[in-house]
matplotlib code that plots the C-alpha trace (Angstrom):
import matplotlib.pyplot as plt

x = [-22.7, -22.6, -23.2, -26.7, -26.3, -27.7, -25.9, -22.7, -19.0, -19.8, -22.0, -19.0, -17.9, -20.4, -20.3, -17.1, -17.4, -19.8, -17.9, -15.0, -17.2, -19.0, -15.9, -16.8, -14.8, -11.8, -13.1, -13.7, -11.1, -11.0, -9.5, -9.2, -11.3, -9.7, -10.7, -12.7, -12.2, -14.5, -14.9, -16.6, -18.7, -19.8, -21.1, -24.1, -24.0, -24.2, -20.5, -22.1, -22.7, -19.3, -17.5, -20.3, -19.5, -16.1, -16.4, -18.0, -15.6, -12.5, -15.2, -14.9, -11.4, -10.4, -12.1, -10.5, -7.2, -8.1, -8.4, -12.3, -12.1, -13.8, -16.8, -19.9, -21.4, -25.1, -26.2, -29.8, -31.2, -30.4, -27.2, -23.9, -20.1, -17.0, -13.4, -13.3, -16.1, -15.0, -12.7, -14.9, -17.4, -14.7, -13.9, -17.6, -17.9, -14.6, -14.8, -17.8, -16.1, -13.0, -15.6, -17.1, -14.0, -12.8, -15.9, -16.1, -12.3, -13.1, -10.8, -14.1, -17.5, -18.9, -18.4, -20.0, -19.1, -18.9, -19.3, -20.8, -22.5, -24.9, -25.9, -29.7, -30.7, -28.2, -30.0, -27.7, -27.7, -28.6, -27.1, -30.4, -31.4, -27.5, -26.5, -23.7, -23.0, -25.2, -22.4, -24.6, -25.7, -22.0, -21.3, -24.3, -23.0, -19.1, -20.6, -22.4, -19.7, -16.3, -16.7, -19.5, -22.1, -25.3, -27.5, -27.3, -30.2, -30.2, -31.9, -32.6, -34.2, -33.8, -36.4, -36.8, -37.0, -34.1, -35.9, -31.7, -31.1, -34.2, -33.4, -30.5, -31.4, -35.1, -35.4, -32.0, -32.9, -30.3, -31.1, -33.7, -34.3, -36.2, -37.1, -39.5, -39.8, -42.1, -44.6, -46.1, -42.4, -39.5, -38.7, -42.2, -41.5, -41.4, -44.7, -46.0, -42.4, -41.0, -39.5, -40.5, -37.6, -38.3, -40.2, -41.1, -43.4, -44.5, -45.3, -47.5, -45.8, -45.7, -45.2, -43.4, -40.8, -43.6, -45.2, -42.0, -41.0, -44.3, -43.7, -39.8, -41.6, -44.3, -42.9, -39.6, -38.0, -40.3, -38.8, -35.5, -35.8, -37.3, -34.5, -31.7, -28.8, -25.6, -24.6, -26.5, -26.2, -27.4, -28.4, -28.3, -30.3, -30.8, -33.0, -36.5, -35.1, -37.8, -35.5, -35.0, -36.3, -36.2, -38.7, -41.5, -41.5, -40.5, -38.0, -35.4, -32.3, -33.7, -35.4, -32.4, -30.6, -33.4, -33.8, -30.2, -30.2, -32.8, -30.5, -27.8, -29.7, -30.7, -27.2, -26.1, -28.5, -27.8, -25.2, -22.4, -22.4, -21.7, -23.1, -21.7, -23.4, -23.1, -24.1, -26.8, -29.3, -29.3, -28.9, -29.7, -26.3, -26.7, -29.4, -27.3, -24.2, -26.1, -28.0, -24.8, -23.6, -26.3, -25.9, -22.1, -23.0, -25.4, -23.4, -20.4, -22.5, -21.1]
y = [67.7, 64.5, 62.9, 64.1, 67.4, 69.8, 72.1, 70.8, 72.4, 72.6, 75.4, 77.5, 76.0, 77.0, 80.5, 80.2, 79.1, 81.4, 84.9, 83.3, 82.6, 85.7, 88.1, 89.6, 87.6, 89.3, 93.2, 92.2, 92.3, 89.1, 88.5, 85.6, 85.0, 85.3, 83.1, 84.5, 85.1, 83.2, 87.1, 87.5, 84.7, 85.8, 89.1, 87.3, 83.2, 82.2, 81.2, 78.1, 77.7, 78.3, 75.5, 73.3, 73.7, 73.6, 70.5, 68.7, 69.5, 68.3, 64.6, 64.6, 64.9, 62.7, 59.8, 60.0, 60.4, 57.0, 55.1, 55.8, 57.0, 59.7, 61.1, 62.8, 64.3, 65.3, 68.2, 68.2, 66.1, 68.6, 69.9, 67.9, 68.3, 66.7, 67.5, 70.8, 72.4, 74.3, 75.9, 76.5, 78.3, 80.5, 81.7, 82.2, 84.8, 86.0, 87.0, 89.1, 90.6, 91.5, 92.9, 95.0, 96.0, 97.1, 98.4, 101.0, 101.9, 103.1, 100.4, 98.9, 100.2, 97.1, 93.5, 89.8, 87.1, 83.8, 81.3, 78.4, 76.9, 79.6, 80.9, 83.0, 79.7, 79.6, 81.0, 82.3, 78.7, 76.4, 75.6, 74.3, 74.4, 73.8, 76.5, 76.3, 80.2, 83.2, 85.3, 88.1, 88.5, 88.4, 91.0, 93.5, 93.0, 93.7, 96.9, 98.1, 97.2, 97.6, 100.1, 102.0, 102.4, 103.4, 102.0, 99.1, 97.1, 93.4, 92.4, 88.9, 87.4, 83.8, 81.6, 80.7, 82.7, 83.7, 83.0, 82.8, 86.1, 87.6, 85.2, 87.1, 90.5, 91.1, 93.8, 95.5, 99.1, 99.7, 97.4, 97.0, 93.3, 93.3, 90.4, 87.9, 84.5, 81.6, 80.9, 78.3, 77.0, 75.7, 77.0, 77.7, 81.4, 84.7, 85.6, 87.1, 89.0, 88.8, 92.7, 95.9, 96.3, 93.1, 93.9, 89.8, 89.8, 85.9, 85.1, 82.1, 79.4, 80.2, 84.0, 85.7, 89.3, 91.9, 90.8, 90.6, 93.9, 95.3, 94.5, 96.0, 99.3, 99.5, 97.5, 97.1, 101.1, 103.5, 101.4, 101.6, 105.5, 106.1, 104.2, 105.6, 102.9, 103.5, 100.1, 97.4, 93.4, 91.3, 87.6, 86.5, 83.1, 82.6, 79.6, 81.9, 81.5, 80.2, 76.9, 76.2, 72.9, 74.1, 76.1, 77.4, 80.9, 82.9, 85.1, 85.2, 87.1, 90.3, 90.9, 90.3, 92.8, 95.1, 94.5, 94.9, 98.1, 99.2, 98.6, 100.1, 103.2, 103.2, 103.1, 105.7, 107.6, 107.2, 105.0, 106.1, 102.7, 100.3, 97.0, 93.7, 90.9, 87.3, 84.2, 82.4, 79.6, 79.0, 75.3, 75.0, 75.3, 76.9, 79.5, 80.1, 80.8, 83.5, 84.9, 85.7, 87.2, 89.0, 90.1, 91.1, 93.2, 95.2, 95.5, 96.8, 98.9, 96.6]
z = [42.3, 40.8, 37.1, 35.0, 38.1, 36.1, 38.3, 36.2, 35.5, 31.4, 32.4, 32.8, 29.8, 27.8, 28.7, 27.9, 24.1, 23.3, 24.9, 22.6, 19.4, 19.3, 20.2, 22.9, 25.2, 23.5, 24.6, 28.0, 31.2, 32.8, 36.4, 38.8, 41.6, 45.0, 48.4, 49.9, 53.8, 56.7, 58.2, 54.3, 54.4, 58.1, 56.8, 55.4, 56.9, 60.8, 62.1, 62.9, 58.9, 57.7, 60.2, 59.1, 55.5, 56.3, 58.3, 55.2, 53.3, 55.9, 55.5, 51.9, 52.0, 54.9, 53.0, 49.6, 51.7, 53.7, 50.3, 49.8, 46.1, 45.0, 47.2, 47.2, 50.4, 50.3, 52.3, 50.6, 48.0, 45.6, 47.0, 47.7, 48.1, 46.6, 47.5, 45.0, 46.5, 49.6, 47.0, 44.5, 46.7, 48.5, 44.8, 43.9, 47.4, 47.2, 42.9, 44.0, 47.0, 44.6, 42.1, 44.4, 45.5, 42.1, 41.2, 44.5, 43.5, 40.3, 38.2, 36.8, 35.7, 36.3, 36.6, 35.7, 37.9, 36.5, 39.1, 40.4, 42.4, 42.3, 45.9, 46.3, 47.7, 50.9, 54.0, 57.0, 58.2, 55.8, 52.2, 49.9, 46.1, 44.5, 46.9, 49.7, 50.7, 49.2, 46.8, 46.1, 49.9, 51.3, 48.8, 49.8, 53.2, 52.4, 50.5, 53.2, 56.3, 54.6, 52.4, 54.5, 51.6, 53.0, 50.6, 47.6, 45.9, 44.8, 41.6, 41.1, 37.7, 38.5, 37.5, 41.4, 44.3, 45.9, 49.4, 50.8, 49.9, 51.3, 54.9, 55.0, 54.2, 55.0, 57.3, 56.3, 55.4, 53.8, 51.7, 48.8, 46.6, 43.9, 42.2, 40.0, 40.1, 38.9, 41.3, 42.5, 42.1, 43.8, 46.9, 47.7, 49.2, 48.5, 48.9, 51.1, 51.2, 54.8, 55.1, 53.4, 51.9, 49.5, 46.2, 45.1, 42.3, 41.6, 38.3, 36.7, 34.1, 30.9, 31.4, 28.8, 28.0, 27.7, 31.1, 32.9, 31.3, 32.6, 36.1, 36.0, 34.8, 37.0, 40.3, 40.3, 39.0, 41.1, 44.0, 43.0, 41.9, 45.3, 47.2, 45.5, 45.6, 45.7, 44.4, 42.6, 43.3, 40.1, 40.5, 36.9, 36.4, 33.2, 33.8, 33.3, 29.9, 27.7, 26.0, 30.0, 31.4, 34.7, 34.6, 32.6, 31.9, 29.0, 28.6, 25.3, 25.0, 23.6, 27.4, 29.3, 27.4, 27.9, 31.7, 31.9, 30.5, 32.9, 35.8, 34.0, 33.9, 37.6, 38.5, 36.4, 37.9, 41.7, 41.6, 39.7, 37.1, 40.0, 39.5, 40.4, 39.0, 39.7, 37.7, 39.7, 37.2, 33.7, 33.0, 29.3, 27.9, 24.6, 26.2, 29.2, 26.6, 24.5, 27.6, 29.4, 26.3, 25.9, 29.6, 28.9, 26.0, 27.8, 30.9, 28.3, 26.1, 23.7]

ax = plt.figure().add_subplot(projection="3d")
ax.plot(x, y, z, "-o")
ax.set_aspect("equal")
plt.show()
């Protein structure tokens, strides 16, 4: 998204050297992400959205094919395009559509997708905050309509609110998103929720592990025990992380792992073991790097 972005491709990298450095890249099953189909995308984004994105995307490209060099396109001033980008996000929808996939058939237990951009932040018609289609939303939606699940839960830990992802979804009964998020913070919503079926809990700066783990044991699990979920969506930001400069709460690895665990045990529970979860903030590399291993071991019982 352009140089100092901290929305940047060494992200991926460093999740990448520390899975390899600490082993447990070698006990995992990898597999490549697939395109994703416009049908996919429409589960969740207006058809309007999609030719939009498309069409900036068919911009960037015409003008580095006319001799304009390499280009950035700006669709917020936090959000832009280059010419990798339509690809890029067609592989971050369509590795959790394949995940889910594999996951409903039995091949996997679970699965992390490693992705960017991220996506809570894409509303059905609007791409905002680094985000150009919502992964995790086109993924509850695939759950629910192609594979005919009647209920699935989205649990988002991102530092910010993911206000797309409750756009998209708020109102769905079959659908239940719990989440926390810094607050007062960037996007400014979440609160008050806009459908029953969201569970946001906003959280002041500086908020650290045991008071997030109080709120998952006392907001967040009687909701999902009551609801039942037959599949459950993860929006892994790491960026509530405490070494993260993008925000200012708290959290360390130890309380990932351990709220990861919790929604391992939920979905054992109702769920047979299905969760998908997809890589959404996290922007200090060395914390996002242990986080996500951190993430991986839980989700592995590693």
């Amino acid at each position: 998204m352009g140089r100092g972005h901290p929305e940047c491709p060494e992200r991926l990298d460093a999740i990448e050297d520390r899975l390899r450095a600490s082993g447990v890249g070698d006990l995992v099953e990898r597999r490549e992400a697939p395109l994703a189909s416009p049908s996919d995308l429409e589960l969740a984004h207006d058809r309007r959205h999609v030719a939009a994105m498309r069409g900036f995307a068919d911009e960037v490209a015409e003008h580095i094919e006319f001799g304009g060099g390499e280009a950035l396109l700006q669709i917020d001033p936090d959000t832009a395009m280059n010419q990798h980008t339509w690809n890029a996000v067609l592989r971050g929808a369509g590795a959790v559509v394949a995940a889910t996939d594999a996951v409903i058939a039995g091949e996997l237990e679970n699965a992390f997708c490693a992705v960017r951009p991220p996506g809570h932040h894409a509303c059905r018609n609007r791409a905002m905050g680094f985000c150009i289609f919502n992964n995790v939303a086109v993924a509850a939606r695939y759950a629910l309509e192609r594979h005919g699940l009647k209920r699935v839960a989205i649990v988002d830990f991102d530092v910010h609110h993911g206000n797309g992802t409750e756009d998209i979804l708020a109102g769905d009964e079959r659908v239940l998103m719990v989440g926390i998020f810094q607050s007062p913070f960037y996007p400014g919503s979440g609160y008050p929720p806009l459908g029953d079926n969201m569970v946001n809990v906003p959280v002041p700066a500086f908020t650290k592990g045991p008071a997030i783990r109080d709120i998952v044991e006392k907001q967040w699990l009687p909701r999902l025990e009551e609801f039942k979920p037959e599949m459950i969506f993860i929006s892994a930001g790491f960026d509530a992380h405490r070494e993260d400069d993008l925000g200012q709460l708290g959290l360390v690895e130890a309380d990932y792992a351990w709220i990861t665990q919790q929604i391992k045990d939920v979905a054992r529970r109702h769920a047979k073991g299905r969760i998908v979860s997809s890589l959404e903030g996290g922007y200090n590399l060395d914390a996002l790097g242990r986080s996500v291993e951190t993430h991986l071991r839980a989700l592995a019982d590693l």
